[in-house]
C-alpha positions as CSV (number, residue, x, y, z in Angstrom):
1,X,-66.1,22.2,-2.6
2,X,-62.6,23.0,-1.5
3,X,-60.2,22.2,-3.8
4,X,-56.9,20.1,-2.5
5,X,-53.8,19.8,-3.5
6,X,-51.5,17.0,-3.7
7,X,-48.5,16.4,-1.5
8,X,-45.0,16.9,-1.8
9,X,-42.5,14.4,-1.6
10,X,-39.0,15.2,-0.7
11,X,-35.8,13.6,0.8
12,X,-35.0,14.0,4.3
13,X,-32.2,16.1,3.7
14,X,-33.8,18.5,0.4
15,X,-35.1,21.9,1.3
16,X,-38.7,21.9,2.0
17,X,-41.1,24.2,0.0
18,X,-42.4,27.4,2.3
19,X,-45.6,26.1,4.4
20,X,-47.9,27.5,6.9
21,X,-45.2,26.4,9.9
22,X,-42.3,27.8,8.1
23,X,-42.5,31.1,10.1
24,X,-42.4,29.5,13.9
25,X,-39.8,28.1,16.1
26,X,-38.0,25.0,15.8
27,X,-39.8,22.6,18.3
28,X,-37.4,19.5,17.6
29,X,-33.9,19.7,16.0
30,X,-32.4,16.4,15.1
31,X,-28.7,16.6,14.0
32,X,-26.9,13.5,12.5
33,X,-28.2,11.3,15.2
34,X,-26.9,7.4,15.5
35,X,-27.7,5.1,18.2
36,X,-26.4,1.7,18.7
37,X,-27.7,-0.8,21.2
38,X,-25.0,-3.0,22.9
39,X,-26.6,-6.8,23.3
40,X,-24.9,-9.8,24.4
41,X,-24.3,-11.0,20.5
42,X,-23.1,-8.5,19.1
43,X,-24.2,-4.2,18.5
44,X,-27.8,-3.7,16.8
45,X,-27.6,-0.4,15.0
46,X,-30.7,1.0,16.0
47,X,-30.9,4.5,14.2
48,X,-28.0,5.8,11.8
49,X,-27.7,9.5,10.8
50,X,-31.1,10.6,11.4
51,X,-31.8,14.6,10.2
52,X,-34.9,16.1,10.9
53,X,-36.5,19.6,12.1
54,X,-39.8,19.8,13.1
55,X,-41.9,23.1,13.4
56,X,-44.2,24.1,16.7
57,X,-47.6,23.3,15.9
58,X,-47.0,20.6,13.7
59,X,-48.2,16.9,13.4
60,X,-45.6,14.4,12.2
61,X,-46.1,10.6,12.1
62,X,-43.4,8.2,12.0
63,X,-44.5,5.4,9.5
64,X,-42.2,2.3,8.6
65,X,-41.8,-1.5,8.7
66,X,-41.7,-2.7,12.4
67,X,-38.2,-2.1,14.0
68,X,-37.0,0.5,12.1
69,X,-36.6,2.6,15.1
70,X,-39.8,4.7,15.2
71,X,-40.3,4.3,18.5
72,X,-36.4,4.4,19.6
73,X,-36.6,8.1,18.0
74,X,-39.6,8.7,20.2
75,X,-38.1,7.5,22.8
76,X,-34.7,9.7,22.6
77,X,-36.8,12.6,22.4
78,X,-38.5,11.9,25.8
79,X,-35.1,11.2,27.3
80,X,-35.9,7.4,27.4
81,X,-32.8,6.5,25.1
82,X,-29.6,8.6,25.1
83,X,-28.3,8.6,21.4
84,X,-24.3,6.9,20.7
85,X,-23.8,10.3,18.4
86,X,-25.1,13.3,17.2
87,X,-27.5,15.8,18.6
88,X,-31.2,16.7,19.8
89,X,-32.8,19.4,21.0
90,X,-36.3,19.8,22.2
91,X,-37.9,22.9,22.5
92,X,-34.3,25.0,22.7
93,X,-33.9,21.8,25.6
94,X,-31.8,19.0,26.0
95,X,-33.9,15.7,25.9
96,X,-33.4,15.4,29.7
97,X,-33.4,18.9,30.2
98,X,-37.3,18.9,28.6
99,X,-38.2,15.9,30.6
100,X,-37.5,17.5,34.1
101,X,-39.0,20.7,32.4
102,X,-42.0,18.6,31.9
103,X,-42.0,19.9,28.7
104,X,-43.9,16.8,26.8
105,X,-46.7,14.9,27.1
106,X,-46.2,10.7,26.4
107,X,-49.0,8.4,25.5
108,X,-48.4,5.0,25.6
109,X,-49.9,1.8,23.4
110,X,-52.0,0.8,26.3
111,X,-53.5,3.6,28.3
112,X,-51.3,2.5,31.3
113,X,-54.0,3.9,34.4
114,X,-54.1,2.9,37.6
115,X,-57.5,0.6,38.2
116,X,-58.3,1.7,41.4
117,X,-58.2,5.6,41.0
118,X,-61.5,6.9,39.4
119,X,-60.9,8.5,35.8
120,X,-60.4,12.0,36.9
121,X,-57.9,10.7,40.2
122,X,-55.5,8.8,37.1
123,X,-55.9,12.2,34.7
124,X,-54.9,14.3,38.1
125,X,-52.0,11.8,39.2
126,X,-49.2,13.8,37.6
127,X,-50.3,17.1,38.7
128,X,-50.2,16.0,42.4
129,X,-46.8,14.3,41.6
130,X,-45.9,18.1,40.3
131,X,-47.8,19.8,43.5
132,X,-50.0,21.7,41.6
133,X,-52.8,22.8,44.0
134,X,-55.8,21.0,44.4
135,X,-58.4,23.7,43.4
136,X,-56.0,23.8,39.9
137,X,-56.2,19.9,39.8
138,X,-59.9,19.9,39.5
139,X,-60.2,22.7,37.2
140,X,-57.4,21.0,34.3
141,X,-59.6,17.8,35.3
142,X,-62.3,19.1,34.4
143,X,-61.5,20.9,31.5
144,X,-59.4,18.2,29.4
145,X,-62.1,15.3,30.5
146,X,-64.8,17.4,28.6
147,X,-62.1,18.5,25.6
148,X,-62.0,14.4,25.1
149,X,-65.8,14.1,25.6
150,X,-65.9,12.2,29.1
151,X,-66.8,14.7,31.4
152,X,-69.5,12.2,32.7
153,X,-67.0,9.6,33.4
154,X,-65.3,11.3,35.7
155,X,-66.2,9.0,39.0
156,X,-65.6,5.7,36.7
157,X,-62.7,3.0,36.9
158,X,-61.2,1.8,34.0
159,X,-62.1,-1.4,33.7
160,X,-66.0,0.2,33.2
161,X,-64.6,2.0,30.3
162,X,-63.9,0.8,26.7
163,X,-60.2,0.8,25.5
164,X,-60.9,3.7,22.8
165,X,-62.4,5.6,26.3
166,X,-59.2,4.7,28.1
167,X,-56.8,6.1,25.5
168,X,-58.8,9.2,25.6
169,X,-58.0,9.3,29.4
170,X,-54.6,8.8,28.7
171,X,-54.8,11.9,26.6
172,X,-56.7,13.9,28.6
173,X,-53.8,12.9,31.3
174,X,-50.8,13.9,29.1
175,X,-52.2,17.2,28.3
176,X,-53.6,18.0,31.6
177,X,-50.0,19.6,32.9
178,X,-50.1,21.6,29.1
179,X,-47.3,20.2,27.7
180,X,-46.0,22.3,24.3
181,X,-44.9,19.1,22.4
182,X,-47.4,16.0,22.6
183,X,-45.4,12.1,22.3
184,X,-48.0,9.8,21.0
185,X,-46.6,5.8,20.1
186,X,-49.2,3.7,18.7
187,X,-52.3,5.0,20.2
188,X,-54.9,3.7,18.5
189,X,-53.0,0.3,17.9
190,X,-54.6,-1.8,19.5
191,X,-58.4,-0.3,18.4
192,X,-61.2,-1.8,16.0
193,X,-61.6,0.2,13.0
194,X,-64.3,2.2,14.1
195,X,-63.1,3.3,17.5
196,X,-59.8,4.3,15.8
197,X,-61.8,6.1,13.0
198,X,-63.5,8.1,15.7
199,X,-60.4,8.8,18.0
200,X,-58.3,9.7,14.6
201,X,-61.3,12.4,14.3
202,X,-61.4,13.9,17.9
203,X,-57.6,13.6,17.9
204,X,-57.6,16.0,15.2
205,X,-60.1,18.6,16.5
206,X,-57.8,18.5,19.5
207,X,-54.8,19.2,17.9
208,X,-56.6,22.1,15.7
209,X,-57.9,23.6,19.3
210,X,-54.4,23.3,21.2
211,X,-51.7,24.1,18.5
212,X,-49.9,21.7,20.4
213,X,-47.0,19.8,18.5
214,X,-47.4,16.6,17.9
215,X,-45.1,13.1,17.3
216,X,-47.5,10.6,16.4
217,X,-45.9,6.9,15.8
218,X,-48.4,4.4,13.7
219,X,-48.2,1.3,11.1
220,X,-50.8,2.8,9.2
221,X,-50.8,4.7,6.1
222,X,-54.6,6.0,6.1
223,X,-54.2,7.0,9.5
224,X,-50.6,9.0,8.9
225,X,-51.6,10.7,5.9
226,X,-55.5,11.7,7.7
227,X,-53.9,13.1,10.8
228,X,-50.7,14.4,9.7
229,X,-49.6,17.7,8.4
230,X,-45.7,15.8,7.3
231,X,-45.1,12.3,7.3
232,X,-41.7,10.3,7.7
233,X,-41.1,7.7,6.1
234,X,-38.0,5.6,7.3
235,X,-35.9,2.5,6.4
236,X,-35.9,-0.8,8.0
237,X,-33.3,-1.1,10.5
238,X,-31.2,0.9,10.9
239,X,-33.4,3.2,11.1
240,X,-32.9,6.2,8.9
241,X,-35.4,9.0,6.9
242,X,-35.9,7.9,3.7
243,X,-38.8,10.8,2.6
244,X,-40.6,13.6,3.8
245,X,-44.0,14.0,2.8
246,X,-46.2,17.0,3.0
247,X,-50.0,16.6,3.6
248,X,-51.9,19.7,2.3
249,X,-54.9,18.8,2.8
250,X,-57.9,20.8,4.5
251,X,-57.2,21.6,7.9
252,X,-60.7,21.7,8.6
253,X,-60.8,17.6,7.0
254,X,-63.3,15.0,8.1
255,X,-62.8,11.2,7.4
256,X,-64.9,12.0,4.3
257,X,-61.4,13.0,2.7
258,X,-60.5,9.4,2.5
259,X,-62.3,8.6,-0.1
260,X,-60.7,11.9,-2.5
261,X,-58.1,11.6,-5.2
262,X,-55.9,13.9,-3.2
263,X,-56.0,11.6,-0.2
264,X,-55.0,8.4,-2.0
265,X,-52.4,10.2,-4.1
266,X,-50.5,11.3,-0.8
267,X,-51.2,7.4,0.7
268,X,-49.7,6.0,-2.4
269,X,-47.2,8.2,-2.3
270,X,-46.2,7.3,1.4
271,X,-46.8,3.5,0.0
272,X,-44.3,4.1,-2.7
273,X,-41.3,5.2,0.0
274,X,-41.9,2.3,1.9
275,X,-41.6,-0.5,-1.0
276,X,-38.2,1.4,-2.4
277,X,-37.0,1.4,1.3
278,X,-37.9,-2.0,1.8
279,X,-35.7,-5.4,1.2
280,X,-38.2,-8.5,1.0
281,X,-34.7,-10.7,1.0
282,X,-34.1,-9.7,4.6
């Protein structure tokens, strides 16, 4: 039996021990950022000084209380918010920059297809939109409907597919134009248990098979800590990083891991940042 160890906590700002990432590029630099909506009452603070530097290849979640800003980080680093200060680069790329470089893939809560375009006419959608010839539109089709295990349900609407199928076309879709960083809010959100279990599985064979990097955005702490290789814990609004957390487990894990000592050490861990971040007089 392989032996695991237990995860690292850290700070946002404290150096981070050496890792298997430490040696490649810097796929997202986040420097100081702020970001402050303007409303009709009065400024919401949205995110305030936010530090973080993520690695090519890895898999980050973004775990805290609901409107601490997850999403709104997301979301300035797909060009969808501008921030009010500091910096962000993605990929060596300015957030808009990457976006017209169609450097990311997005993947919404709800799978967001078109009903009447068959399954492999919504994954092929932005690739016509990009004028990628046809004969290279069938072949990506092809090749990311089997890589998410629908391959037969190519000729299908949505509506005969499940939701868990649909978010696996909405996948298939983001990485169809081979995006280096993959944007991923919520996916699995709106999922039963099972279906989630079994997408948090095939998302991680994916990820092992494409190296691509990956923002994943959830609420929950089994899911963060199965999928992730570091986990962010931040505050409630504003949003800021309160911790860091390394997950060293097996690369090679199944959901099997759950159930280990190591696993629920690193959940309670991620637990633990949360309550100390966390004001129950709000």
């Amino acid at each position: 039996m392989q032996t695991l160890r237990t995860a690292t906590t850290m700070s946002a700002d404290a150096p981070r021990p050496a890792s298997r990432n430490d040696d490649k590029p810097v796929a997202i630099d986040v420097r100081d950022l702020s970001l402050t909506f303007q409303t009709t009452d009065a400024p919401v603070v949205a995110l305030t000084n936010v530090n973080l530097q993520i690695k090519a290849g890895e898999f980050i979640s973004l775990i805290g209380p609901s409107g601490c800003g997850k999403t709104t980080l997301m979301r300035v680093m797909a060009d969808l918010e501008h921030p009010t200060s500091g910096s962000i680069t993605v990929n060596g790329l300015s957030p808009e920059q990457a976006r017209l470089a169609r450097a990311y893939g997005y993947v919404f809560q709800a799978p967001a297809l078109y009903p009447w375009r068959s399954v492999r006419r919504n994954l092929m959608l932005p690739l016509e939109i990009m004028g990628v010839p046809r004969a290279e539109r069938d072949s990506r089709a092809a090749r990311y409907l089997e890589m998410v295990g629908l391959k037969d349900f190519a000729n299908k609407f949505p509506w005969q597919l499940s939701g868990g199928m649909q978010q696996r076309v909405s996948i298939a879709r983001a990485l169809s134009f081979e995006p280096k960083l993959l944007l991923m809010d919520e996916p699995f959100g709106a999922l039963d248990e099972i279906t989630r279990d079994h997408l948090n599985e095939q998302l991680l064979r994916l990820w092992e098979q494409t190296q691509k990097t990956v923002i994943f955005v959830t609420h929950s702490i089994p899911e963060a800590v199965f999928l992730s290789s570091r986990i962010v814990v931040m505050s409630p609004r504003p949003g800021r990083i309160l911790e860091v957390i390394d997950c060293d487990l097996p690369s090679d894990r199944t959901l099997d891991v759950r159930e280990t000592p190591e696993f629920l050490a690193i959940a309670h861990r991620v637990r633990v940042a949360l309550r100390a971040g966390h004001s129950y007089d709000d």
